[in-house]
C-alpha positions in Angstrom: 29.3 113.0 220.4 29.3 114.7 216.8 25.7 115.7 216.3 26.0 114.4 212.5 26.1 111.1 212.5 23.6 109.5 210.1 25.0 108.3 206.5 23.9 109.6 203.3 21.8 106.8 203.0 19.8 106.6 206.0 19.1 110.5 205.9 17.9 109.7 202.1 15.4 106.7 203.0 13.9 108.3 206.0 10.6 108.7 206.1 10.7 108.0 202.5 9.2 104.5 200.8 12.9 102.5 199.4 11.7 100.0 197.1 8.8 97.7 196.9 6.8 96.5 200.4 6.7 92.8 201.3 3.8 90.9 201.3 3.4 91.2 205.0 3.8 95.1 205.3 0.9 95.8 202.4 -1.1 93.6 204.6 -0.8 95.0 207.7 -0.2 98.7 206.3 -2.1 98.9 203.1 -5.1 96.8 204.4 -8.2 99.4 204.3 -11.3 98.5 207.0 -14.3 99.4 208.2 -13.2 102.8 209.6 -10.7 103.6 206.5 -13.6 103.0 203.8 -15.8 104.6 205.8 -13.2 108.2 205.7 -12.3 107.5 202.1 -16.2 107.3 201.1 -16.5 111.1 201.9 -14.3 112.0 199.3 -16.1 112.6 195.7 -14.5 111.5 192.7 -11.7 108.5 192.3 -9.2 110.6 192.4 -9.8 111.8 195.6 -10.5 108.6 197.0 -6.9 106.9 195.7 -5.3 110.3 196.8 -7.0 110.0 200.2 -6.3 106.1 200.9 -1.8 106.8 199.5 -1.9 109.7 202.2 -3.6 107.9 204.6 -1.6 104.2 204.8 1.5 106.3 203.8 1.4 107.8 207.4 0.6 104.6 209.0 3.8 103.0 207.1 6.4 105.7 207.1 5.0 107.6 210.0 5.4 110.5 207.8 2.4 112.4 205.0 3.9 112.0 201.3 5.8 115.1 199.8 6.3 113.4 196.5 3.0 111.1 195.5 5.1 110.3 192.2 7.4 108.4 194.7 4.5 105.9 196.0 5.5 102.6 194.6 3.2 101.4 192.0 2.8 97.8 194.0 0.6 100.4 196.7 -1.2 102.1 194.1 -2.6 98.9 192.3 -3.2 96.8 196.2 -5.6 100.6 197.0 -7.0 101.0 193.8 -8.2 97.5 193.5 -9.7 97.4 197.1 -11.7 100.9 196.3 -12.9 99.5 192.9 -11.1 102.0 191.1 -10.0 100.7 187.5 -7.6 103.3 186.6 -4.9 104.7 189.1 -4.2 107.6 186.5 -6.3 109.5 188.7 -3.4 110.2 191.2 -1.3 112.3 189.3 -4.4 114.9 189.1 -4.6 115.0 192.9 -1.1 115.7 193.2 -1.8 119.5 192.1 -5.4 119.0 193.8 -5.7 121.8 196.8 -7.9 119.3 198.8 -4.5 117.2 199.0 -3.9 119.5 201.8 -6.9 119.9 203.9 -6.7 116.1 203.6 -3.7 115.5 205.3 -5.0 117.8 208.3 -7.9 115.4 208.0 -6.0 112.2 208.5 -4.2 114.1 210.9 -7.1 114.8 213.1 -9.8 112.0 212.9 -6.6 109.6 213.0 -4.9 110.4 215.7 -1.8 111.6 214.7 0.0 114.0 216.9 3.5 116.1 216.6 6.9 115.8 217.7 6.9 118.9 219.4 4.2 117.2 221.7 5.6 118.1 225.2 3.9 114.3 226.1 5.7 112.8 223.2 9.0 114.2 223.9 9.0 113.2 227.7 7.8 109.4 227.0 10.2 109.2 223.8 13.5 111.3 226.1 12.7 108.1 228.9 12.8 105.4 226.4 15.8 106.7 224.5 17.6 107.4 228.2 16.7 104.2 229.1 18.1 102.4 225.7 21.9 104.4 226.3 22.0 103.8 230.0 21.6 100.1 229.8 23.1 99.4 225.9 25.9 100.1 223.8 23.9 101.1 220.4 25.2 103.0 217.9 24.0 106.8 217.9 22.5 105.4 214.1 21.1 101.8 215.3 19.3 104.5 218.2 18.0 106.7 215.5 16.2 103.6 213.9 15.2 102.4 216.8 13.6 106.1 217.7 11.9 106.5 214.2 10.5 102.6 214.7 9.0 104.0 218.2 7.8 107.3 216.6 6.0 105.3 213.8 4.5 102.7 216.4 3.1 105.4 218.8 1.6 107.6 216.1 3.4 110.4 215.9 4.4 112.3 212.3 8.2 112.5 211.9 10.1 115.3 212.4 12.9 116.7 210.1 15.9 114.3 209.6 18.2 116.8 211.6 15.2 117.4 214.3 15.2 113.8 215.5 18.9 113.5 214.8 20.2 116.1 217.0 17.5 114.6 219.6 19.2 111.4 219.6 22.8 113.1 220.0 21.4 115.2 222.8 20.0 112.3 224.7 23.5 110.2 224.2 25.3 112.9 225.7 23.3 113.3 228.7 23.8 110.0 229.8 27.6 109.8 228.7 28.1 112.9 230.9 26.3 111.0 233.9 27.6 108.0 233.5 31.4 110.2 233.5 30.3 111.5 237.0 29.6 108.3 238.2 32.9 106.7 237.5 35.0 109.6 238.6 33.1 110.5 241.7 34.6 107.4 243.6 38.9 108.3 242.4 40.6 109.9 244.5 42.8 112.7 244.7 46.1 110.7 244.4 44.5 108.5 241.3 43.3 111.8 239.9 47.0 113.1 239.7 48.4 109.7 238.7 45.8 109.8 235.7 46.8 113.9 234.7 50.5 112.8 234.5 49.3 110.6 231.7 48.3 113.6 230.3 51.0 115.7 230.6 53.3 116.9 228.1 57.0 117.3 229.5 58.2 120.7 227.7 60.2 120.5 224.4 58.0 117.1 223.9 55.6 115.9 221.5 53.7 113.2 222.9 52.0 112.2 226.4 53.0 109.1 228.3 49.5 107.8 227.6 50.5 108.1 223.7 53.7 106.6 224.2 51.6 103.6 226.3 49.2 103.4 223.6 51.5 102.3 220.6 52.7 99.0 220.4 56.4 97.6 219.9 57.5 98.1 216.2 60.2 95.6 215.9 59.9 91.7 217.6 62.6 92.2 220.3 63.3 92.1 223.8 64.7 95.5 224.1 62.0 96.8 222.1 58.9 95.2 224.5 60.6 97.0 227.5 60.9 99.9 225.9 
């Protein structure tokens, strides 16, 4: 299968925010408790604090640390600010530049949980689960791309790069097309096997297979023409 098959669109959105979160996503996303207060208090300054609580339910959303705090929709900024007492959310475009930024997101990282996709454990639970999925469905290679960023996001683990994950996917799908090939093959036999090459074949000074021939329908609403 071709190894590019995600649209402009998805590759653009992924692991990106698109628009404003619903009411039910700031809630269960954006929601800061006990444990997140008690991270975000170590931080000195508002600034920190705001930049600190974006990066850390950004992950938890997306599944992915911000590149771009500028694209954090204000809707997020306002719900954190408000629950940390902060008046003023102007704070966030200082801690942007900030260097702490940084040795934040190895922070949230860490005491979070968080691990990688290059995680040997990761890739052998998320290579069953995909196998599984194409073995038993008939997804799309794109519809199997969401569905392995949704698992990514639910079991922790920080997105890889658009084309990492999406040549992932492609590799998987064509493992089990090839196995599922062998299967259905392994039981024709040698007769069937010539009878289904002759559909291949080319006679010489020709154009077209019979397959290609079989595979066009009649042209004109006649008889002669359905035989044909």
């Amino acid at each position: 299968m071709p190894v590019g098959f995600l649209t402009d669109e998805q590759r653009r959105q992924y692991g990106r925010f698109h628009g404003e979160p619903n009411s039910a996503d700031l809630a269960r996303y954006f929601h800061l408790d006990d444990s997140d207060r008690g991270l975000i208090a170590l931080r000195r300054g508002d600034h920190n604090r705001l930049g600190f609580a974006v990066q850390l339910c950004t992950a938890r959303y997306l599944g992915a640390l911000p590149e771009d705090l500028a694209e954090t929709p204000a809707t997020i900024v306002a719900v954190l600010a408000r629950q940390l007492g902060i008046e003023s959310a102007a704070g966030l475009s200082e801690y942007r530049a900030a260097r702490q930024r940084s040795r934040h997101a190895i922070e949230i990282r860490q005491r979070c949980g968080y691990r990688e996709f290059s995680d040997l454990t990761v890739q052998f639970r998320l290579n069953r689960w995909l196998y599984a999925l194409c073995w038993t469905g008939t997804d799309r290679p794109s519809m199997l791309f969401d569905r392995a960023t949704s698992w990514l996001i639910t079991h922790k683990v920080l997105l890889p790069g658009v084309t990492v994950l999406e040549r992932h996917v492609a590799r998987i799908r064509t493992r089990v097309q090839e196995r599922l090939w062998a299967s259905l093959i392994r039981g024709v036999s040698a007769t069937s096997k010539r009878k289904l090459e002759a559909l291949l074949t080319v006679a010489e000074g020709g154009h077209q297979s019979l397959l290609d021939r079989l595979r066009k329908g009649p042209f004109r609403r006649s008889a002669s023409e359905l035989v044909s």
